[in-house]
Every structure is written in structure tokens, then in C-alpha cells.
N, C-alpha and C positions, 0 to 999 in steps of 0.2 A: 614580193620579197617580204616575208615577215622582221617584223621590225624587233631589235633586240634590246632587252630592255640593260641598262645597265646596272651594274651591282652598287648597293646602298652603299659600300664603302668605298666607292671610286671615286676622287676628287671630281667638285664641280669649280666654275670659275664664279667666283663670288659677289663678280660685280656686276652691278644695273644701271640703265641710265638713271643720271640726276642733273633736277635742273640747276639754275645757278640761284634761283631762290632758295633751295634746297640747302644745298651747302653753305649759304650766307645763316641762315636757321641753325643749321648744324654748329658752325664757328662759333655763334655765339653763346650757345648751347654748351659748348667748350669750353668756350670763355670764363662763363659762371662758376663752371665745375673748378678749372685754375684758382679763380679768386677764391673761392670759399676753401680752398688746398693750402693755398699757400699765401693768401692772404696779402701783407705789406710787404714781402719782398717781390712782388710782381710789379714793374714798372711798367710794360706794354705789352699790349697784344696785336697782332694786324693777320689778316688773313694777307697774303700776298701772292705771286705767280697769275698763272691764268685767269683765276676767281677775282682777283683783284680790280683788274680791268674789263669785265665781262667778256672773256675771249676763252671761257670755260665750255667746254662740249662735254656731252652725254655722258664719255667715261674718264673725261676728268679728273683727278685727286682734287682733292680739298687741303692746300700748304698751308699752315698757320707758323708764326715764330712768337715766341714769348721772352722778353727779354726781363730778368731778376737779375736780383744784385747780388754782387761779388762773393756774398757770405753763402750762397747756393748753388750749389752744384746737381743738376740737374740729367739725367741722360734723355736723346729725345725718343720720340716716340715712333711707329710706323703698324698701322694698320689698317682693313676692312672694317666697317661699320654701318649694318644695313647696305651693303652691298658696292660702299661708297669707300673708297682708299686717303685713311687720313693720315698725313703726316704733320706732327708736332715736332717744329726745333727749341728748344731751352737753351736759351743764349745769356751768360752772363753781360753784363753790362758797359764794361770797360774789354771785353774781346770783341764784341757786336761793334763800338764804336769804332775799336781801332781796325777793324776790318771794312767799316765802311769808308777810311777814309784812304784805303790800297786799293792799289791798280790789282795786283794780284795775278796769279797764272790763266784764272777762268774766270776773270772782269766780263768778260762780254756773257754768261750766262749768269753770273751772279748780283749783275749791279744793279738790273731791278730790281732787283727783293730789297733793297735799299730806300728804294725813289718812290716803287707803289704797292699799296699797302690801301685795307679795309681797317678803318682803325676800331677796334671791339674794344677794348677799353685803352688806358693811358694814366701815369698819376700826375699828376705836377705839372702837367703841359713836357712831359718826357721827351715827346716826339721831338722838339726843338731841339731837343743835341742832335739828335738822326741828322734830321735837317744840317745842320750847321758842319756835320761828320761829312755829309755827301758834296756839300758846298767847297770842301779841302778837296776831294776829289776832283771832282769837277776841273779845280784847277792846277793839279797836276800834272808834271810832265810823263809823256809816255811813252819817252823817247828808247830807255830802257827793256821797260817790257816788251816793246815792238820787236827791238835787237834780241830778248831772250825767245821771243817766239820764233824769228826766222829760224834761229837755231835749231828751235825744237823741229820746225819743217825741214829743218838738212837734214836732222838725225833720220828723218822719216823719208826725205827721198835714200838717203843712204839704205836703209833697210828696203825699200822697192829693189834696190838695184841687188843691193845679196839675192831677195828673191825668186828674182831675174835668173840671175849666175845659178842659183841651183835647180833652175828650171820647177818653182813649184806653184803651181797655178793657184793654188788658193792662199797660201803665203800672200802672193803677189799684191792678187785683188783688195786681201783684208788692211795689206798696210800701205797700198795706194788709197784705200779708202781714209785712213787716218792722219796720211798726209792732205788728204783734202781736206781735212778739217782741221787741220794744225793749220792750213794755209789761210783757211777762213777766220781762223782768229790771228791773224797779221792783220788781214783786212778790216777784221772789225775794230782791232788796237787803233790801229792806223787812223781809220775816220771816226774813233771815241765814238763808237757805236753799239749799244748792247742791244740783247737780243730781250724783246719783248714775252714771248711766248715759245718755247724749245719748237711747238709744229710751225712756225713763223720762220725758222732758221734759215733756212735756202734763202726764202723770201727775200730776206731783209739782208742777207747777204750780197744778194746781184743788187739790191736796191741801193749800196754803197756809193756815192757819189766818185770815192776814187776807189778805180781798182786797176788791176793787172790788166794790161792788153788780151783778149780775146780769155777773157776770164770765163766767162758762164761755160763756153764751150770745152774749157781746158777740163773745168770742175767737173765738167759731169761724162767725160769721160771717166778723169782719173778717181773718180768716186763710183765707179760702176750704173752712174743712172743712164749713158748710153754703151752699146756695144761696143768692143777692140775687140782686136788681136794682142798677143800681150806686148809686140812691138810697138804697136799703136799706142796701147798704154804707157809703155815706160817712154815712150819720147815725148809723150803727153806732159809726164810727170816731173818730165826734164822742163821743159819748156812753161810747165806754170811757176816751178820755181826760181829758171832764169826772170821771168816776166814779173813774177811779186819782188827781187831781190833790185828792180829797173824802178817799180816804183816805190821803195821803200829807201833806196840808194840816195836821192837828194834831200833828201833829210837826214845824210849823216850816219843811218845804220850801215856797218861792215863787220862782218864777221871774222873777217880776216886778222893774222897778227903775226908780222914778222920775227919776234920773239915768244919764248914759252912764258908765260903766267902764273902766279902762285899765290 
């Protein structure tokens, strides 16, 4: 079969392996360009995400955050470079803080980028507010966000079960899929657990000290990683939410309320 060649103006995919020396070079390389940019309003910089802890693969990004002060407004950044995907956040300094010390909607993906970090520069010994921001966290309660997330998992078996009723098979799978991960961050609220590395997710998900009865199995139904029928599924989807609502119940979360609220 003669091989065909493709046309000079057809997109290619722009990215290459890199290793995690690579991008540590790279960050810093960044770093410099920041400082010599923008000088004394730059309080920190960390490479943080995968890079951070060596658990960086081939194709990778390279997360960096740069935290300036209040009097800088900043947009961030997202691009290829040398084949490598870098993303810069520019975080003012008093929104970085106060967001480090919330539980937040997406705590379990966001509260590493708080705790670890390659630190590229810093002024003043900056990083000690981080610190001190994440220490308030730490001890707060989460009793709350736990109660807004079941929530968010009813709204989501509710939308399986329309699904369902309108017989549409891929409706079905896409928002059983997202109930399954509404349901995993119950789980991760729950046992104040964040997630290390996003390809880590499952992982460290089953790895929960407490979870829902017959949990792995429920999940990976109702998230499409094994086979159903859609019966199969949606009584799946019934029964991981009866099951998280069993161990989320003695600590107090109810969703219920015999009057209307305002």
C-alpha cells in the first residue's frame, strides 16, 4: 500500500516526550523570565502538580503558579513549548491565600497545588503564609462540603434516572459516569483526602480507608469501566448512592428538610 503523505497544512500533535529534568530546567528558565518581567511584585513561584513530586510521565505538562501582589493583575497563561504543554497561573496574593485556606467544591483536586510545590524562587520567606493558610485548612471542619457534595451526587443520580425514563443510552452512561465522580469526591471529603496526581484518581480513591459498602464494584460499573445492561446500571447507581448516604449518615449529613428554606 503506498503510504500517503500528508499535507504541510494539516495539523500535527505538538507534543514530545519530556523528562522530569526537563521541565524542572524549563520552570526555572521561566522563573527568570517572571523575575526580570515583573520584578518586586512577584512573591513566589513553585512548579507544583505531577512535576512537583516526581510522578511526571513523558507527556506531562509542566504546572507552574506565580503568586504577585494585590496591585497586579495578571491573566495566566497555557501553552506548547518545544513540544512540552506549559501552564502558568498568576495568582494575586491575598486570593491564593484565601483560597488555600477553603475546603472548596474541587478540594480533593486542588489541595495539592497548596501542600507541594518545587519552590523556583520566593521573597521574604513568602512561602510561610502558604504554609500557615494550609495549617487553617487542615483544620477545618468538613462537615458541610461533605452535605453539599451528596447533594451534588443526588442531583446526578436524579439525571441517570431521566436518562433512563427517556430510554437514551448515551445520556445515560455519560451522567452515570459523572455521578461516579460526584460520588468519589464524598469519599475523598469524607476521609480529608486529596488527590495526589489526577492519573492516581481511581487509585487513591479505592485506597480510602472509609468508603461505601461494595464500593470499587459499584464504581466501576456505574462509571462505565465494567459492562451493564442499563438495568444493571441504573440499580448500580441506586445502590452506590443508597450505600455513600449509610456512610456519610453518622456523622450527621442529611439532605432531607421537612420545611422549605430561604
Amino acid at each position: 500500500m503506498r503510504k500517503i503523505d500528508h499535507s504541510p497544512l494539516e495539523p500535527r500533535v505538538p507534543l514530545r516526550k519530556v523528562s522530569h529534568e526537563e521541565r524542572v530546567r524549563l520552570g526555572r528558565k521561566i522563573a527568570s523570565q517572571i523575575i526580570d518581567s515583573y520584578k518586586e511584585a512577584v512573591l513566589a513561584i513553585c512548579i507544583y502538580g505531577s512535576t512537583a513530586k516526581s510522578l511526571d510521565r513523558p507527556f506531562s505538562d509542566l504546572e507552574l503558579f506565580c503568586v504577585v501582589s494585590d496591585r497586579l493583575e495578571m491573566a495566566n497563561k497555557a501553552y506548547v513549548y518545544d513540544g512540552l504543554l506549559v501552564e502558568i497561573d498568576y495568582l494575586q496574593e491575598s486570593k491564593f491565600l484565601r483560597a488555600a485556606t477553603e475546603i472548596g467544591w474541587d478540594w480533593p483536586i486542588q489541595a495539592d497545588q497548596y501542600r507541594n510545590r518545587i519552590v523556583l524562587f520566593e521573597h521574604d520567606n513568602w512561602l510561610k503564609k502558604l504554609e500557615e493558610a494550609v495549617a487553617k485548612n487542615d483544620r477545618a471542619d468538613f462537615t458541610e462540603e461533605v452535605k453539599r457534595a451528596t447533594i451534588a451526587m443526588t442531583e446526578s443520580l436524579g439525571a441517570v434516572r431521566n436518562a433512563h425514563f427517556k430510554r437514551d443510552q448515551r445520556d445515560l452512561r455519560t451522567r452515570a459516569f459523572y455521578m461516579a465522580w460526584d460520588t468519589a469526591r464524598v469519599v475523598f471529603l469524607y476521609n480529608r483526602k486529596y488527590v495526589l496526581t489526577t492519573s492516581w484518581f481511581w487509585k487513591q480513591l479505592f485506597d480510602c480507608q472509609e468508603q461505601p459498602k461494595g464500593f470499587r464494584k459499584l464504581v466501576n460499573v456505574v462509571a462505565g469501566f465494567e459492562r451493564s445492561t442499563s438495568s444493571e446500571l441504573v440499580d448500580s447507581a441506586e445502590q452506590l448512592w443508597r450505600e455513600t448516604m449509610l456512610m456519610v449518615g453518622p456523622r450527621g449529613i442529611c439532605i432531607e428538610s421537612t420545611d422549605t428554606m430561604v
